[in-house]
C-alpha positions as CSV (number, residue, x, y, z in Angstrom):
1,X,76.1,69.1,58.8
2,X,78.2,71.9,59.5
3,X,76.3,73.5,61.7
4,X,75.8,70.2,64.2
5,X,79.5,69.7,64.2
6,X,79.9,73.6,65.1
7,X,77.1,73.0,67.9
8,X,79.0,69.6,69.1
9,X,82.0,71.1,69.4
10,X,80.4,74.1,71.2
11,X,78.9,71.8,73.9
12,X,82.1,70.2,74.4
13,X,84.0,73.2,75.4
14,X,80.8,74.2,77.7
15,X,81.1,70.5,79.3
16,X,85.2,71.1,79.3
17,X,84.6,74.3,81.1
18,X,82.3,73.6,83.8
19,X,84.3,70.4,84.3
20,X,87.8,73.1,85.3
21,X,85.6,75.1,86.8
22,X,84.2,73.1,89.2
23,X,88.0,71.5,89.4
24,X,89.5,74.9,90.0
25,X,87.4,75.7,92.6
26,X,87.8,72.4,95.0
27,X,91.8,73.3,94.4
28,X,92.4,76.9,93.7
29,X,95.5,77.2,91.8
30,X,95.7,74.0,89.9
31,X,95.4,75.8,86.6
32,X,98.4,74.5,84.8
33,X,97.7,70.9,86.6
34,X,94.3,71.6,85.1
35,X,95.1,72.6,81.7
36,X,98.2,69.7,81.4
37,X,95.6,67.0,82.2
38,X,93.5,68.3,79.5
39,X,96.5,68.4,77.2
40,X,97.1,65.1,77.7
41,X,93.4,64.1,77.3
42,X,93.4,65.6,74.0
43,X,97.0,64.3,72.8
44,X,95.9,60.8,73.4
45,X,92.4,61.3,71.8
46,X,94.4,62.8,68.6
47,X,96.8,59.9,68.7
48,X,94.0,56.9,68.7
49,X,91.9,58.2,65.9
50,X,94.8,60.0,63.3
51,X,98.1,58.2,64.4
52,X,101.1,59.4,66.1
53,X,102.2,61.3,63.1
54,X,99.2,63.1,62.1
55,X,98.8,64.3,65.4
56,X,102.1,65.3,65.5
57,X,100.5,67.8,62.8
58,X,97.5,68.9,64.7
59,X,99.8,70.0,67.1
60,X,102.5,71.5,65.3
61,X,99.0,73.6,63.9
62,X,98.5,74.4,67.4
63,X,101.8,75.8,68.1
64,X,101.5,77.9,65.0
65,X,98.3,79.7,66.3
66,X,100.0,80.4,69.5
67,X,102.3,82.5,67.6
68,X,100.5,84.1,65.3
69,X,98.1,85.3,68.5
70,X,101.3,86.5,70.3
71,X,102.5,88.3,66.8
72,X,98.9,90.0,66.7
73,X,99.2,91.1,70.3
74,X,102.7,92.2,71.0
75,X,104.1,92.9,67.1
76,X,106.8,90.8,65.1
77,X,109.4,91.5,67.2
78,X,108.3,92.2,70.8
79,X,111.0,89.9,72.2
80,X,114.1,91.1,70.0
81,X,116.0,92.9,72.6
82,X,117.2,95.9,71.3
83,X,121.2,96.0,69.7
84,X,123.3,99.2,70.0
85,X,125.0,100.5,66.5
């Protein structure tokens, strides 16, 4: 059961992929019109099947994963600027 939900998801992201792909190339440079459509694609798929609320938490996981990527890449404190004692 696992498995077929891992291979679902898998084709998915291939069918999500060669749709930006083929997106990206008829308007080079939409990347962030690209990736907001998708957001909002996702957002509203989250909303109708888990509520407003509970996608509020599938985001706010999101988010979290963002910065714990960011904290394995750059440190804990890459953007502290630096204080003179």
């Amino acid at each position: 059961m696992v498995n077929q939900k891992v291979n679902k998801i898998a084709e998915i992201m291939h069918k999500a992929e060669q749709l930006v792909m083929k997106e990206l190339k008829k308007n080079p440079g939409h990347d962030l019109l690209v990736a907001a459509g998708l957001m909002a694609v996702t957002r509203n798929l989250y909303i109708h099947a888990l509520g407003p609320e509970e996608a509020q938490k599938i985001f706010a996981v999101m988010l979290d994963s963002f910065i714990v990527v960011d904290e394995i890449q750059y440190g804990m404190d890459h953007a502290a600027k630096p204080t003179i004692h």
